[in-house]
N, C-alpha and C positions, 0 to 999 in steps of 0.2 A: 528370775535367777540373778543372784549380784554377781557385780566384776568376781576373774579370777584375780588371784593373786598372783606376779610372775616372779617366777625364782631362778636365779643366775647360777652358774661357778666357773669358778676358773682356779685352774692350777699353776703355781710358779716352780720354783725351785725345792723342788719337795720330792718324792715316793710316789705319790700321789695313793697313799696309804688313808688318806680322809677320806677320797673320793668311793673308797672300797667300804669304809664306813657308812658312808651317806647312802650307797648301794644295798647293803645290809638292812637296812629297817625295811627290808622286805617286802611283804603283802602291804606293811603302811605306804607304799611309794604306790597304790593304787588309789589309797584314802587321797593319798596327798594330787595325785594326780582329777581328782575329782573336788577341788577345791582351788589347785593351780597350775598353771602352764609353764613351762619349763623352757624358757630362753634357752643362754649359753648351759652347754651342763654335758656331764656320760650321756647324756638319754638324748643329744641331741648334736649335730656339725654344725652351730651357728657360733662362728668369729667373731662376731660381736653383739652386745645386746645393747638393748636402748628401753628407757624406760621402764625399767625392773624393782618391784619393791625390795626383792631380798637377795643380795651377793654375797657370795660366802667363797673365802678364798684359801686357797690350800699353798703353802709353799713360803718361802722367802725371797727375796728381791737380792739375784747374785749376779743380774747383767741387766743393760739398758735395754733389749725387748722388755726385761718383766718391769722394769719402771715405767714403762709406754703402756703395756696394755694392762696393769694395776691403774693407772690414774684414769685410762679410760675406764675401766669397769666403775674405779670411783664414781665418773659424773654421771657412769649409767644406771647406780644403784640408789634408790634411796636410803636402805639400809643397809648396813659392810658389817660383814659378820669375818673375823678372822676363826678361822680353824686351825686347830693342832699346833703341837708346839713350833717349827718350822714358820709357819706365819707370824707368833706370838714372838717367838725370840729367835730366828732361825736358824731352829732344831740343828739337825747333823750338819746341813750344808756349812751352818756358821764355822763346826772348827775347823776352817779351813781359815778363819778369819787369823788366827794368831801368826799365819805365816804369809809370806809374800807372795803377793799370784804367779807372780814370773815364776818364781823358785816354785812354785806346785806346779804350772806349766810344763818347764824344763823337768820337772821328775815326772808328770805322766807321758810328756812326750819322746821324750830323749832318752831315756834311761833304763827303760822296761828293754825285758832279755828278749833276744827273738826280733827285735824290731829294723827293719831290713830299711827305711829312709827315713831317718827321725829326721822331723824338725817340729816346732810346734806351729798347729795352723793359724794362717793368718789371710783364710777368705773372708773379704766384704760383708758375705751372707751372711758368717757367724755373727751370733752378739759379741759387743766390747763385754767384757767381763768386770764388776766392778770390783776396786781393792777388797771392799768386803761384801759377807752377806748380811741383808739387813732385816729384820721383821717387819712388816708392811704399817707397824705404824709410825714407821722414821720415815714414811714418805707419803700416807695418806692419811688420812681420819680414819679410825675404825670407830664401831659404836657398839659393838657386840665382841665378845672372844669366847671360843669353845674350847678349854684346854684340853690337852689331851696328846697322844704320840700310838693308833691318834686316838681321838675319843669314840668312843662307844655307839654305837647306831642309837641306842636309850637318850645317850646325852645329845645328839643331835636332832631325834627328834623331840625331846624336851622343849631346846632351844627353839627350833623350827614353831613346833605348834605354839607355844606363846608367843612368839612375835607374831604369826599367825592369826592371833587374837585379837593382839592391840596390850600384850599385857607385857611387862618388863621378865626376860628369863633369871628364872630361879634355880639352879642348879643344886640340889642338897651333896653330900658329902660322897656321896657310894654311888653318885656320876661322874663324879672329878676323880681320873684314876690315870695312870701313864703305866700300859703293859703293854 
């Protein structure tokens, strides 16, 4: 029997509406399960992975944890697969980008009716929040992108089984769709 192949994910600033996707190709997640071993992922509590051929990342980079633990999954992945639009250009989080953090801060912390000790928080534990959000590949190498908001179970396992293979993904036209 040859090695498996091991498959990562991890989620940043996203829905995590990909991860729902990836779940969806259904009875294939027993094909695939019988061909590979599933590190970090839904199907598994492991915080980090190490030595993984395939990472596939959901989300955009909108505080310094997800700049930490993107560049670790970077060196842990052979191959970086970005998902969904959110990763690719980051989706919704981004339009937060045209305005200033503080001033989004101060409006969700402060300003909402009913709220009995506004301040905005400023525990350690939080992440800094960065000015903007950015898509993951202003700050790592991707080598793959699955477009999509988010993409289709079809178009993920497209994707998945050719690299799979050893072959470069083909996507035709009526797997590239945003509903």
């Amino acid at each position: 029997m040859s090695k498996k192949i091991r498959i990562a994910t991890t989620s940043l600033a996203g829905c995590f509406g990909c991860h729902m996707s990836f779940m969806d190709i259904d009875e294939r997640l027993l094909a695939l399960a019988e061909i590979a071993d599933f590190d970090r992922s839904p199907l598994s509590d492991i915080k980090h992975c190490q030595g993984c051929d395939i990472g596939i990342v959901e989300g955009g980079v909108c505080n310094a944890e997800n700049v930490e633990v993107l560049r670790e999954f970077r060196r842990s992945c052979r191959i970086l697969v970005a998902i969904g639009a959110c990763a690719i250009n980051g989706g919704i989080p981004a339009l937060r980008n045209r305005y200033d953090v503080g001033d989004c801060l101060e409006e969700a912390f402060l300003t909402g009716i009913g709220v009995t000790d506004p301040k905005v928080p400023g525990d350690p534990e939080l992440p800094l929040l960065l000015d903007k959000v950015h898509p993951i590949h202003e700050v790592v190498k991707v080598d793959y992108s699955i477009p999509g908001c988010p993409p289709s179970a079809d178009t993920i396992w497209a994707v998945l089984t050719a690299l799979m293979e050893g072959n470069e993904p083909q996507l035709p036209c009526e797997l590239i769709r945003y509903d």
